[in-house]
N, C-alpha and C positions, 0 to 999 in steps of 0.2 A: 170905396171911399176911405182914406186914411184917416184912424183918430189918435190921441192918444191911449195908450194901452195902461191903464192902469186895474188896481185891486177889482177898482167897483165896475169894470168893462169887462174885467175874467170872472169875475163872480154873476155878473149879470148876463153873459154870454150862456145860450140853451142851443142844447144840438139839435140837428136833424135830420132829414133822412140820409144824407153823405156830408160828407166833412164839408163844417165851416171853415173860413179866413177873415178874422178879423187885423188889417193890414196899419202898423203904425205909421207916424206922419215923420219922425225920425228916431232913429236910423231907416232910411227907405230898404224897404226886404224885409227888416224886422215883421217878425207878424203870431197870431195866435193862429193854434188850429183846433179846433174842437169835432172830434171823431161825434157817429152815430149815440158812443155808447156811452157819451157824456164827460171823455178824456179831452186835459184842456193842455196840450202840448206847446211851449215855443220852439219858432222855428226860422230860420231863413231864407233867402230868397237868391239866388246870386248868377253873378255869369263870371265866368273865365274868360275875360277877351270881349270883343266888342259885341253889338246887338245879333251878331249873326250866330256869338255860341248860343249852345242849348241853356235856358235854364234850370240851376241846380239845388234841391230845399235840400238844407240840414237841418237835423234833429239837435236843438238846444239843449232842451230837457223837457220831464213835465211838470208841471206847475204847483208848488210844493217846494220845502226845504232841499236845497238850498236855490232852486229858482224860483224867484218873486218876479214881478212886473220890469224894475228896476236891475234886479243882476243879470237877468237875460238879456236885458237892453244892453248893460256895460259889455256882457259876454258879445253879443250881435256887433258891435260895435267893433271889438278886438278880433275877431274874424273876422270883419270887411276890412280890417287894416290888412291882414294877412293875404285875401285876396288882393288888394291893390301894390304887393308885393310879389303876386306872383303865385303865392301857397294858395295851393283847396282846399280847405277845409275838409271835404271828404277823402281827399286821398289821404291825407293824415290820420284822420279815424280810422280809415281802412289798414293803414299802416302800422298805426299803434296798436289795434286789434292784433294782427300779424307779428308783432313786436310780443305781445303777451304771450303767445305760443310758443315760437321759435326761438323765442332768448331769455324764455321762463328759466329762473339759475339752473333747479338743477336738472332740466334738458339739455342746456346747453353742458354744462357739468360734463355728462355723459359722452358729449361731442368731444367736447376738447380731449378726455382721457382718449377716445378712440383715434380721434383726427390727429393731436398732435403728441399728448405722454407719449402713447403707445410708439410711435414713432422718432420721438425725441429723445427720451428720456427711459433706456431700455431696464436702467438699473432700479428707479426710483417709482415709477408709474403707479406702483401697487401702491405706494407708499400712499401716491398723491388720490387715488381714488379712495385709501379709507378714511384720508382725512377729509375728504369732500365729503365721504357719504355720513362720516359719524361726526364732523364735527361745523363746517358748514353751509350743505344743503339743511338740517333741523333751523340753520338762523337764517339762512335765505328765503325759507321754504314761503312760495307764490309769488314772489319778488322776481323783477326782470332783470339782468343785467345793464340794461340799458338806465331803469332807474335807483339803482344803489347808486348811495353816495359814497365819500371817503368819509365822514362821521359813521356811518352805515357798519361799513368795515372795520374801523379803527375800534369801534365800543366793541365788534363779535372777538376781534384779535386780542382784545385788554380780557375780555372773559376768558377767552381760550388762556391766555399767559397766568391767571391765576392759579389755573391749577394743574397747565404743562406748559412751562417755559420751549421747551424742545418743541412740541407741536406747534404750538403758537408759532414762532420762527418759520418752521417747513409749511406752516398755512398761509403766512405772506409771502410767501417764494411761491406758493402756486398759484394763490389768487394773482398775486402778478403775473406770471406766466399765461395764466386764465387770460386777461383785460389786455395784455401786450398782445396777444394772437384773436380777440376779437375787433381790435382796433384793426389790424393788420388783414383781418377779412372786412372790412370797413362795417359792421356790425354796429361799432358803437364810433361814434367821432375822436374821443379821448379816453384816457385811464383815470378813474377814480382813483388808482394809486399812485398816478403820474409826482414826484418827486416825494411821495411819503416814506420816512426813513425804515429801514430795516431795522428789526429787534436786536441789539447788543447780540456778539457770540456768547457763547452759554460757558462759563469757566471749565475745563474738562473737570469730571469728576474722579476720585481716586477713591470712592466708600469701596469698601471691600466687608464683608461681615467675615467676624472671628469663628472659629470654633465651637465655641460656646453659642456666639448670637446665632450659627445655622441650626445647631441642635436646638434653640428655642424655637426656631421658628418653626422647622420642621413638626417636632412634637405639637404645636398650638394650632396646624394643620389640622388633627383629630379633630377641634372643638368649634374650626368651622363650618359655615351651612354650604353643601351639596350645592355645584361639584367645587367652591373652592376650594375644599383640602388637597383634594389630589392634583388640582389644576396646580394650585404653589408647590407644590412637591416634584411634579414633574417639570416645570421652571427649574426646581435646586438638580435636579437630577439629567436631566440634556442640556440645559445651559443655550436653549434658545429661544429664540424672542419670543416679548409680552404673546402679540398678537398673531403669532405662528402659532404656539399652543394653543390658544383662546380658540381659532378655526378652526383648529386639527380635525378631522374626519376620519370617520373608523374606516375609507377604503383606500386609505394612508398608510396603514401600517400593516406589515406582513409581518405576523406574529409568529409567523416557523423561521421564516428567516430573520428573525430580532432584529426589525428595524425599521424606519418610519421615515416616509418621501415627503418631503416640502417640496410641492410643484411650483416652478416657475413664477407662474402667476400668482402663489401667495408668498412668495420668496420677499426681502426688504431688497436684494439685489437682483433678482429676477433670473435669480439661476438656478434650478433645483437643487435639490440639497439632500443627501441620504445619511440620515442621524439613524447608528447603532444603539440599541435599545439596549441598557445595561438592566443588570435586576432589580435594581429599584424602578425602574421605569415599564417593565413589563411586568411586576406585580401589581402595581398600576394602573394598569391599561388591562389586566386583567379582571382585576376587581371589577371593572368598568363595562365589561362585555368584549372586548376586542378578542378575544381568542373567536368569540361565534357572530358577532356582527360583522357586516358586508361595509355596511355605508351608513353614513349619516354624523351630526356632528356628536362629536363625545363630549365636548362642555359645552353644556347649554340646560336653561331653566323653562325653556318655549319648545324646544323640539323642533324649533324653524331655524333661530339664529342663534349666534354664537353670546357667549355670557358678556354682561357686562356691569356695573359696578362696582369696578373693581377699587376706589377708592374707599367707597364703605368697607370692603372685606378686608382691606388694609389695616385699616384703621382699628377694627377689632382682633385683626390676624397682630396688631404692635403692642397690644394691650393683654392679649393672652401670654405673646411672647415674656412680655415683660416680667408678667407674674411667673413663670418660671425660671428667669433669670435671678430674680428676689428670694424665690424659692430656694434655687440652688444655694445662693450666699448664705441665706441661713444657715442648710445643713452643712457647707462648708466652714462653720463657724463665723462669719461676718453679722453683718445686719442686711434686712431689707433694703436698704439704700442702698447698699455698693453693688446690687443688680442692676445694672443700668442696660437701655436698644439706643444707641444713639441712629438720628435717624440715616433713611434708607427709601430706596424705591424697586419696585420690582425689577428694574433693570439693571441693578446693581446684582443682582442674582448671577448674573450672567460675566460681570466683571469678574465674582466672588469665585466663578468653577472655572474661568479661565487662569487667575492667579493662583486657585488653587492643584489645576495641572502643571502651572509652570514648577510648584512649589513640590510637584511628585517627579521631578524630572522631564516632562512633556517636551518636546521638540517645539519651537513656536510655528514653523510651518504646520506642526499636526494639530494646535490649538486654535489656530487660525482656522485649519480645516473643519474641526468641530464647531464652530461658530459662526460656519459661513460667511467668514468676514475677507474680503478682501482689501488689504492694505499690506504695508509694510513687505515679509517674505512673498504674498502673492500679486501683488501689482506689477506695474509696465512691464516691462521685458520681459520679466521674469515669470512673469501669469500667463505672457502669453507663450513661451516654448514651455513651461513647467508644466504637464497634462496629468501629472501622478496622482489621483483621487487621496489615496492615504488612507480606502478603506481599513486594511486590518491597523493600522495605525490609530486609527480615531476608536475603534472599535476597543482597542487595549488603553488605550487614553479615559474612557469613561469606565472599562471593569474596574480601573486602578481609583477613577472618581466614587466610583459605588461602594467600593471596599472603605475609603474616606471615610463614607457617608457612615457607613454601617460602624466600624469602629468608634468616629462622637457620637452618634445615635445611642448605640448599645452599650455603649464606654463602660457608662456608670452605672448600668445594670436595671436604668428604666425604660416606661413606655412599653406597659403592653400593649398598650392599643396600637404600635409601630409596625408598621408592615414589616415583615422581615426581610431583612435584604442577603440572607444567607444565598448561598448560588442555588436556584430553584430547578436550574435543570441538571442538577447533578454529575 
């Protein structure tokens, strides 16, 4: 017999030996179901098609916030619209369950770098999987791709831009690329970033640090906390990238043969890369354990992964600088004030020992080769019949950077706490 289902019909309804059906008068299907163990569920009741399909209960909810009497009815209600459209209800449940797993971000994440980076994108891949991994699987993380919005995205790419314009950029170029190749395996129906603008190009930058600002930095190296002193030191000293170094691995570098392999796969261009180890860079790495260590990473504070933080150690790595740039003016006769760091970013490091090669004579094709950079003398044609490594080239290219090093370092006759960069193998 249908009644109305309200408060005082769920509240009065008592179980018994096998589940009750207490059956509403409208919506017809609507109904309560009250288990053995005194669980007072809504549910429906339905067919697919006329009296000869099977019929099918859905689980509503149970009865409790936020299903009342009243919102299960409106919900029952909006599923028989569905069904009279054609949708089941339960295959949707089942679907969006399925949905949860298989297009959980960052599984699919995972997919894409192998399914399509890997394959597309031979140069950049790595690129695009660390900014997936470090900067947005942590704001995806349990979210499907199916239900992020473009507010979703738009607020994680305004965070990422505040504190790296460059990333933020290369992170809407891949979540693009993400949602254009899940649309295209019909995954999701459209892109949440379907017509959303791209970030402004980034002005090139031209910061170069002086003489003076490398030797502050260098020395303000001593004063910070393990390992980033030597991690920034060996940045001013190979002159390559942030996050090359940051992973470097002790079974990277062969230390009879003074020199350190960027594999492929950690490469920004995804072509290995064999950086000569000059003596500031293998006093270094000796401090460190590499002359007796196998394997494992050399910067890190977990002993699992690679360090990070690096805006804090900045931040007090530009404040130590400083005070010895103030320093210096004094005993140069000035005032504290006319020491000035104007600013800078880790990546300017790398600008700074490339202009500072060209500035000792360097060939650009051999500065290019120390930096693994292709462009300009190693692009089109030209990269591709040019096969000439440049080893002893690069190799003389950083003893002439190390000697640099060592002459502002030692210039003025401080810093004992400075590693020395005198030639250590004699």
């Amino acid at each position: 017999m249908a009644v109305k289902i309200t408060k005082r019909t769920v509240d009065a309804a008592k179980p018994g030996e096998r589940d009750r059906f207490l059956w509403d008068a409208d919506p017809k299907g609507f109904g309560l179901k009250v288990t053995p163990a005194g669980n007072k569920v809504y549910i429906l009741q339905y067919r697919m098609g006329g009296r000869e399909s099977p019929v099918r209960r859905f689980t509503i909810g149970k009865h409790g916030s936020p299903w009342t009497p009243d919102t299960a009815r409106d919900e029952a209600r909006r599923l028989l619209a569905e069904v009279g459209k054609g949708v089941d209800p339960m295959a949707t449940k089942r679907q969006r369950r399925e949905d949860a797993v298989n297009l959980e971000f960052e599984r699919y994440a995972a997919q894409f770098i192998e399914r399509y980076a890997k394959v597309n994108q031979a140069r950049s891949w790595t690129e695009a999987k660390r900014v997936l991994d470090r900067d947005l699987i942590p704001a995806f993380k349990g979210r499907t791709i199916a239900d992020l919005t473009r507010r979703d995205i738009a607020h994680t790419l305004e965070e990422i831009d505040r504190r790296a314009p460059a990333v933020a950029r290369f992170a809407h170029a891949t979540l693009r690329k993400l949602f254009r190749w899940a649309v295209g395996r019909e995954d999701i129906s459209s892109s949440p970033m379907a017509d959303m603008p791209a970030f402004k190009p980034l002005a090139s930058r031209d910061r170069v640090l002086s003489d003076a600002e490398l030797r502050a930095v260098w020395l303000a190296c001593d004063k910070l906390d393990h390992p980033f002193g030597p991690f920034v030191r060996l940045l001013v000293a190979t002159g390559q990238r942030l996050s090359e170094v940051a992973e470097m691995d002790f079974s990277e570098v062969d230390f009879d043969a003074a020199q350190w392999t960027i594999p492929a796969a950690r490469a920004k261009n995804g072509l290995a890369h064999t950086v000569p180890l000059n003596n500031a860079a293998l006093s270094l790495l000796e401090a460190l354990g590499a002359h007796t260590r196998k394997r494992g990473l050399i910067f890190t504070t977990t002993g699992k992964t690679p360090i990070s933080g690096f805006s804090k150690a900045k931040k007090r790595l530009d404040r130590l600088a400083l005070e010895i740039l103030q320093q210096d003016a004094v005993e140069n006769g000035g005032k504290a004030d006319d020491g000035h760091l104007a600013p800078w970013r880790y990546h300017d490091l790398r600008r700074t020992l490339a202009t500072g090669l060209q500035r000792l004579g360097t060939r650009l094709e051999v500065t290019e080769a120390v930096l693994n950079h292709i462009s300009g003398s190693r692009a089109g044609i030209v990269g591709v019949y040019q096969r000439h490594n440049w080893a002893d080239e690069k190799r003389a290219a950083l003893a002439a950077w190390d000697a640099h090093l060592s002459a502002i370092i030692d210039g003025k006759g401080k810093g004992a706490n400075v590693i020395a960069l005198a030639d250590r193998r004699g």
